[in-house]
NUBANU-375727 format. One line per field, with one value per residue (C-alpha): residue in three letters; y, x, z. Coordinates in pm, 1 decimal, decimal comma, m for minus. Layout:
N
rest	c(Ala/...) $
v	c(Y/...) $
u	c(X/...) $
w	c(Z/...) $
***
This chain:
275
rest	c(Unk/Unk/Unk/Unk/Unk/Unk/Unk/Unk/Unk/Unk/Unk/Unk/Unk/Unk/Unk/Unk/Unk/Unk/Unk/Unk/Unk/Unk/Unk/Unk/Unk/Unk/Unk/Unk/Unk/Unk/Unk/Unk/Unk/Unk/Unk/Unk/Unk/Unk/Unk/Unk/Unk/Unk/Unk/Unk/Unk/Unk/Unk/Unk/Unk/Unk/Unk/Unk/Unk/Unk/Unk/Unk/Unk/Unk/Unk/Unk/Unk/Unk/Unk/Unk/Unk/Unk/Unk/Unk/Unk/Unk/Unk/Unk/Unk/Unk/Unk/Unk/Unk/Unk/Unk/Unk/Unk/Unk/Unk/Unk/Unk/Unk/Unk/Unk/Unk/Unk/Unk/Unk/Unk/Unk/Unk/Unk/Unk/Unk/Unk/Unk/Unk/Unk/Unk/Unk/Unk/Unk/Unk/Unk/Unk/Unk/Unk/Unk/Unk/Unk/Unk/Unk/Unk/Unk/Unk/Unk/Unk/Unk/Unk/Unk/Unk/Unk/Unk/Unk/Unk/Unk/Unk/Unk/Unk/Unk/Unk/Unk/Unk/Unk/Unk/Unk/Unk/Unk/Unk/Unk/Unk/Unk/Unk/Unk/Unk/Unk/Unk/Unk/Unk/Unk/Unk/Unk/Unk/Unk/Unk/Unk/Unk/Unk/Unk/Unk/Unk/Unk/Unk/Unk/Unk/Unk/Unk/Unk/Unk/Unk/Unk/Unk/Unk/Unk/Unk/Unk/Unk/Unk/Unk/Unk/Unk/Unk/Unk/Unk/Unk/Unk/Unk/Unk/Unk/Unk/Unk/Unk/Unk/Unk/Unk/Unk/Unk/Unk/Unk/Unk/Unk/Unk/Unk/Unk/Unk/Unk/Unk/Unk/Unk/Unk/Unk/Unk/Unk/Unk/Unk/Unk/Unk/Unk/Unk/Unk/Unk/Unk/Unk/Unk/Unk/Unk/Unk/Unk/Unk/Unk/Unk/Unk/Unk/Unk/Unk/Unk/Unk/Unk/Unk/Unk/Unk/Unk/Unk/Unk/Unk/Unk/Unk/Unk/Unk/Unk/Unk/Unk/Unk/Unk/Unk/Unk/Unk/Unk/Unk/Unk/Unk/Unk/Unk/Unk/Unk/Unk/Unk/Unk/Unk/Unk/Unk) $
v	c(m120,8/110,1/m88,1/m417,8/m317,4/m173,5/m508,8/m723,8/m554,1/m567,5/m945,4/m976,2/m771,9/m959,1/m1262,3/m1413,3/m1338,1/m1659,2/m1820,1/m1873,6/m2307,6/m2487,7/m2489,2/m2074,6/m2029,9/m2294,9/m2088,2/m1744,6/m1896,8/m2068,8/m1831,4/m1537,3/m1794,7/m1911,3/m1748,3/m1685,9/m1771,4/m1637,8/m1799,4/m1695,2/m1962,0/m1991,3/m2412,0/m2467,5/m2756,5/m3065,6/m3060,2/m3347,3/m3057,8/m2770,7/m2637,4/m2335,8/m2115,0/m2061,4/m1861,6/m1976,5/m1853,8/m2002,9/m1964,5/m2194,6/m2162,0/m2162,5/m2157,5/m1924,8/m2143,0/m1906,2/m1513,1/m1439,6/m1501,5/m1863,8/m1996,5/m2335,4/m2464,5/m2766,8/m2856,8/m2911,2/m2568,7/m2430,1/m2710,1/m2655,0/m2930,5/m3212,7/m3328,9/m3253,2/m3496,5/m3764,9/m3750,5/m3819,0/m4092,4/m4004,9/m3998,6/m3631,3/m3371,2/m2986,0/m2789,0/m2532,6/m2216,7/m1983,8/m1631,6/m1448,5/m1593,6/m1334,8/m1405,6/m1188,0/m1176,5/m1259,6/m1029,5/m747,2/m743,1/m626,6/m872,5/m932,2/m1079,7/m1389,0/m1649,1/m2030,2/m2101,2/m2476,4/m2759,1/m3160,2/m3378,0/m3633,5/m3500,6/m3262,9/m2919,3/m2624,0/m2298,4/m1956,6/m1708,2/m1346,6/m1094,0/m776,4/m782,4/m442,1/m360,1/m635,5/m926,9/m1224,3/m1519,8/m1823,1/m2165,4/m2407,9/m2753,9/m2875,5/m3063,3/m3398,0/m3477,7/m3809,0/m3897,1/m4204,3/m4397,9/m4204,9/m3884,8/m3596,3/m3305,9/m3021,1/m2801,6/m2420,0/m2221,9/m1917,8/m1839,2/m1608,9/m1278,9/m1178,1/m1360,3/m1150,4/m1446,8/m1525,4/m1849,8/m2132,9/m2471,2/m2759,3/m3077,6/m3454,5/m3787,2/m4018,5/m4332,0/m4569,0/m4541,7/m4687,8/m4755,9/m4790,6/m4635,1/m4425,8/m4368,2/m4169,5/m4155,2/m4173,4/m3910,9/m3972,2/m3676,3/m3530,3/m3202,1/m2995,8/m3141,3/m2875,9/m2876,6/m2819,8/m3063,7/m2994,0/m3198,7/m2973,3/m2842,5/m2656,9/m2990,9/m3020,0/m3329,0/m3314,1/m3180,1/m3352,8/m3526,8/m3700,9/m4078,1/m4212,9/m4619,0/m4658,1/m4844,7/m4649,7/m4860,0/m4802,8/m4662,0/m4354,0/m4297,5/m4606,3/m4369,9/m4125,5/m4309,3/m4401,3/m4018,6/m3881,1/m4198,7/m4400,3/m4722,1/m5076,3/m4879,0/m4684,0/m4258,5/m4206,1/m3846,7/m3891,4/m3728,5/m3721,4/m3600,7/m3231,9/m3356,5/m3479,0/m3130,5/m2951,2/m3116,7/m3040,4/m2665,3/m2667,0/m2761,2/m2490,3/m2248,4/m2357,9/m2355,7/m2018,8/m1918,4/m1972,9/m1878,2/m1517,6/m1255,3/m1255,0/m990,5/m1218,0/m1607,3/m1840,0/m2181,8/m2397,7/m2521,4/m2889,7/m2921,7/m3201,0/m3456,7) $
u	c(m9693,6/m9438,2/m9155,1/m9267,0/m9280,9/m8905,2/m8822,3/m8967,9/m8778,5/m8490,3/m8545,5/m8548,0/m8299,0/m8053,8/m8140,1/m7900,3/m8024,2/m8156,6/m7962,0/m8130,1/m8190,3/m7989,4/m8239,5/m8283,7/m7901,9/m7965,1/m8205,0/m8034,9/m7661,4/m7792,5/m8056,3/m7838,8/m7734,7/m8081,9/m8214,7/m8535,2/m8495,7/m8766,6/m8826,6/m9009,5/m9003,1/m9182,0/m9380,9/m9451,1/m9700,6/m9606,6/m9807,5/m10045,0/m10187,7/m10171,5/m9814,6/m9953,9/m9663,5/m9723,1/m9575,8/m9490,1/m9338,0/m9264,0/m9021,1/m8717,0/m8542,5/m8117,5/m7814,9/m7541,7/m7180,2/m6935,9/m6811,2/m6902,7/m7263,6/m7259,7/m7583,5/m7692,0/m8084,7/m8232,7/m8235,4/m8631,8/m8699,7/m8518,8/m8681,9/m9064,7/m9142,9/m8986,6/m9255,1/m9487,1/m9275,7/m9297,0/m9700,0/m9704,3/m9475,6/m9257,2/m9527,2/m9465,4/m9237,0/m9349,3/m9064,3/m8936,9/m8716,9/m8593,6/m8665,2/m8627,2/m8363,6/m8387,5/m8290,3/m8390,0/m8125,5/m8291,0/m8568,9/m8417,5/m8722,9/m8464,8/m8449,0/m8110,9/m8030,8/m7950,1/m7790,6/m7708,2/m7345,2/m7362,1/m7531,6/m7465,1/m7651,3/m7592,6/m7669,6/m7960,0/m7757,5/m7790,1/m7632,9/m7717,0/m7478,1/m7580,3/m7415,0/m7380,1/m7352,7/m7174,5/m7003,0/m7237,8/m7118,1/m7220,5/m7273,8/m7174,9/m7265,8/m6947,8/m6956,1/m6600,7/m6756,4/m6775,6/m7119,9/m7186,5/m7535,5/m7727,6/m8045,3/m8319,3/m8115,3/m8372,4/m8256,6/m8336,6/m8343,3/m8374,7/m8636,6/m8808,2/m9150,2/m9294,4/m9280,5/m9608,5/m9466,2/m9144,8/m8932,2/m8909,6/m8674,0/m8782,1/m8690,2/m8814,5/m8800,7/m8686,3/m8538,4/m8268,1/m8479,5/m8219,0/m7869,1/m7739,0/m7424,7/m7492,8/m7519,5/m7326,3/m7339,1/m7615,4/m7874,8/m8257,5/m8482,5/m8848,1/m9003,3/m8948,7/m8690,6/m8595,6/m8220,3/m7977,8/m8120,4/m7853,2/m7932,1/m7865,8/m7882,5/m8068,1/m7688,0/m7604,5/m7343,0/m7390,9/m7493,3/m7524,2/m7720,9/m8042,1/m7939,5/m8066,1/m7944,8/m8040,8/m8034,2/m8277,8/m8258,6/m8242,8/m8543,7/m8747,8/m9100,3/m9118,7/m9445,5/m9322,9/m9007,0/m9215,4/m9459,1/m9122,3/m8992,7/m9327,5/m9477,1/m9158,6/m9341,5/m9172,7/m8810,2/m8939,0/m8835,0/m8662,8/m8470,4/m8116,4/m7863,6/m7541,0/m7194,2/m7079,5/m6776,7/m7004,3/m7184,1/m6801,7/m6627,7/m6939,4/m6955,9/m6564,3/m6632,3/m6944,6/m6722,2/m6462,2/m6747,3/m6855,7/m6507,5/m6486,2/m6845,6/m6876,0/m7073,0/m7413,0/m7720,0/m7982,5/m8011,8/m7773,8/m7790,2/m7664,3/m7325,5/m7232,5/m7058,0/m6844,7/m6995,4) $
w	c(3050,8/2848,6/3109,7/2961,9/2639,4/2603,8/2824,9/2525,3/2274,3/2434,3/2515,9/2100,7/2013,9/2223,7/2038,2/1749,1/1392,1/1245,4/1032,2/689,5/583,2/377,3/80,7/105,1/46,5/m247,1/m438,9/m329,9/m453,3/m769,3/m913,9/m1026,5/m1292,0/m1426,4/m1661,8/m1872,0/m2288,9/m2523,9/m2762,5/m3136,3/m3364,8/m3759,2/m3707,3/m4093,8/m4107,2/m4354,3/m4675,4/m4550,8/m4318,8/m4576,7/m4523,5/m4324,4/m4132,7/m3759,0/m3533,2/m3173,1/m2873,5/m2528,3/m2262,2/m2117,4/m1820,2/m1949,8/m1725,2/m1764,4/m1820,9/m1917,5/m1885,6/m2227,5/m2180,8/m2324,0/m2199,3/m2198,5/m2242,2/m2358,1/m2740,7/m2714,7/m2649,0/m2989,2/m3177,8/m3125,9/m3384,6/m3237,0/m3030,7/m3296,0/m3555,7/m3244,3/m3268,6/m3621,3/m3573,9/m3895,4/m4083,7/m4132,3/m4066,9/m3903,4/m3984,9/m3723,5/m3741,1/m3500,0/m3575,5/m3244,6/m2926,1/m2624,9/m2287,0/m1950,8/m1698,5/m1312,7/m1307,1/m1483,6/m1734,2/m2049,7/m2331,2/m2435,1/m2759,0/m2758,5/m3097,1/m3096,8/m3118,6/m3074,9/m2975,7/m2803,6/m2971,7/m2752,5/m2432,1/m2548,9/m2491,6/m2703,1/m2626,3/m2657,5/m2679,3/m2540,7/m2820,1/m2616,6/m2245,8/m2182,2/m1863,1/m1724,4/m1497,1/m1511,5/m1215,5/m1353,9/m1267,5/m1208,9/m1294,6/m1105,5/m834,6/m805,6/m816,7/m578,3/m463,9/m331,6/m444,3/m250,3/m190,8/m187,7/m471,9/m612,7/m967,9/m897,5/m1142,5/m1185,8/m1257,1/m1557,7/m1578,4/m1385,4/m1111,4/m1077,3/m1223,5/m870,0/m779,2/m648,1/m560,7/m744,1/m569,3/m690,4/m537,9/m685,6/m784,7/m957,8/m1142,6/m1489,9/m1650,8/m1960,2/m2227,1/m1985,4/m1580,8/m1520,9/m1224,3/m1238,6/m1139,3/m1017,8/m1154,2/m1522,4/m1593,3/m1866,0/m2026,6/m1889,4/m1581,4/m1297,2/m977,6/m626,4/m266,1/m9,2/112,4/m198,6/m375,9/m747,7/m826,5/m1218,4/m1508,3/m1633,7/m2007,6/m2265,5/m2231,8/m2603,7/m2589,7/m2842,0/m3169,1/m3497,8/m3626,4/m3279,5/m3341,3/m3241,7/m3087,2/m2830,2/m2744,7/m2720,4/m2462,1/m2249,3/m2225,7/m2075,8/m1919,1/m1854,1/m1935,7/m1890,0/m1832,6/m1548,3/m1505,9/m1831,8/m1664,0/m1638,0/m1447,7/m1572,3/m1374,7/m1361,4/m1526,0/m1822,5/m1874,8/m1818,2/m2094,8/m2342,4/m2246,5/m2321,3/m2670,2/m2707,0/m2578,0/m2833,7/m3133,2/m2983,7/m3040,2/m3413,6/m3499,8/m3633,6/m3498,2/m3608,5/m3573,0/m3574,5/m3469,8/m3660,0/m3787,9/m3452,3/m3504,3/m3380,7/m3097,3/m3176,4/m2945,9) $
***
């Protein structure tokens, strides 16, 4: 019995090491650069609704762009009363104000403090700028690839879960439904993502970053835009991916506004972009 045994094991040990899949490599190469944003904001209700101050916090998911801790996460998140102003169909206005930005690097657990440099308009980018990083380095995402995919390619957007699950990584899986060119080129996703989302084929290519692709009128109601960004209505998926090129050139111009904004203890007052 003890021959067959030490037979066995030396069967396995003579085996090659498995190689890890494609979509393990994704999450392991990609996640050092997500990371977690928390978020504090002050809601102050419109007078209609007694113009009582809430507080609010929530989490987004932001991806590191730059050496300097430049982080990039979706405008929505820092603007809790968006949606809200949406449901009342500008009827009235909930005021929102950031009072706290931190952001948690991986699963490190320490909140670092975190201010908003600048934001895209356009595209539905804000970014955060960590203000002391120390002797720490940083992985950062790179947007020079060139970003082609088919109708019907499978994709995928690498996040992380809460806190009480570790922040552990995982892969978040979409397909390519359609493609536009105007207002701009831009491909159609089937299933909704956060704007700054980074997207991904199976073998680790960049394919783009989830945007906002605005082709509405100015006098558009805004409860029906509303019913086309979570329900996609007549238009069909209303999440666009735009190139890597796209999200590069914005980034250039945070990290330009990040440049000439002064250092600040506490969260600042966003400063455009210039998009």
């Amino acid at each position: 019995m003890q021959k067959l045994s030490t037979a066995v094991l030396l069967f396995v040990a003579g085996l090659p090491a498995q190689e890890a899949s494609p979509l393990a490599k994704l999450v392991d190469t990609v996640s050092p650069s997500i990371v977690t944003v928390r978020i504090v904001a002050e809601i102050t209700m419109p007078p209609m609704m007694g113009g009582e101050k809430q507080e609010m916090k929530e989490e987004a998911l932001g991806t590191i762009v730059d050496q300097s801790g430049l982080v990039l996460v979706p405008s929505s998140a820092l603007n809790p009363g968006e949606h809200m102003n949406m449901m009342f169909g500008g009827e009235a206005e909930v005021e929102s104000t950031i009072t706290s930005l931190k952001v948690v690097i991986g699963n490190d657990n320490k909140e670092l403090v975190g201010t908003v440099v600048a934001k895209d308009d356009k595209l539905g980018f804000s970014y955060v700028k960590i203000a002391d990083l120390g002797d720490r380095k940083l992985d950062v995402m790179a947007f020079d690839q060139k970003g082609d995919v088919e109708i019907g390619a499978k994709v995928y957007a690498i996040k992380r879960l809460p806190e009480g699950y570790d922040f552990a990584p995982f892969a978040a899986p979409n397909e390519i439904v359609g493609r536009i060119k105007k207002p701009r080129n831009a491909w159609m996703l089937a299933e909704g993502l956060d704007n700054g989302s980074p997207v991904f084929t199976a073998g680790g290519a960049l394919c783009g970053v989830v945007a906002r692709v605005d082709a509405s009128s100015k006098d558009e109601d805004p409860r029906a835009m509303m019913m086309r960004m979570f329900g996609g209505g007549r238009s069909g998926p209303m999440t666009f991916v735009v190139s890597p090129q796209v999200a590069a050139n914005s980034i250039a111009q945070a990290l330009e506004a990040a440049n000439k904004a002064a250092p600040a203890a506490a969260p600042a007052a966003p400063a455009d972009a210039g998009k």
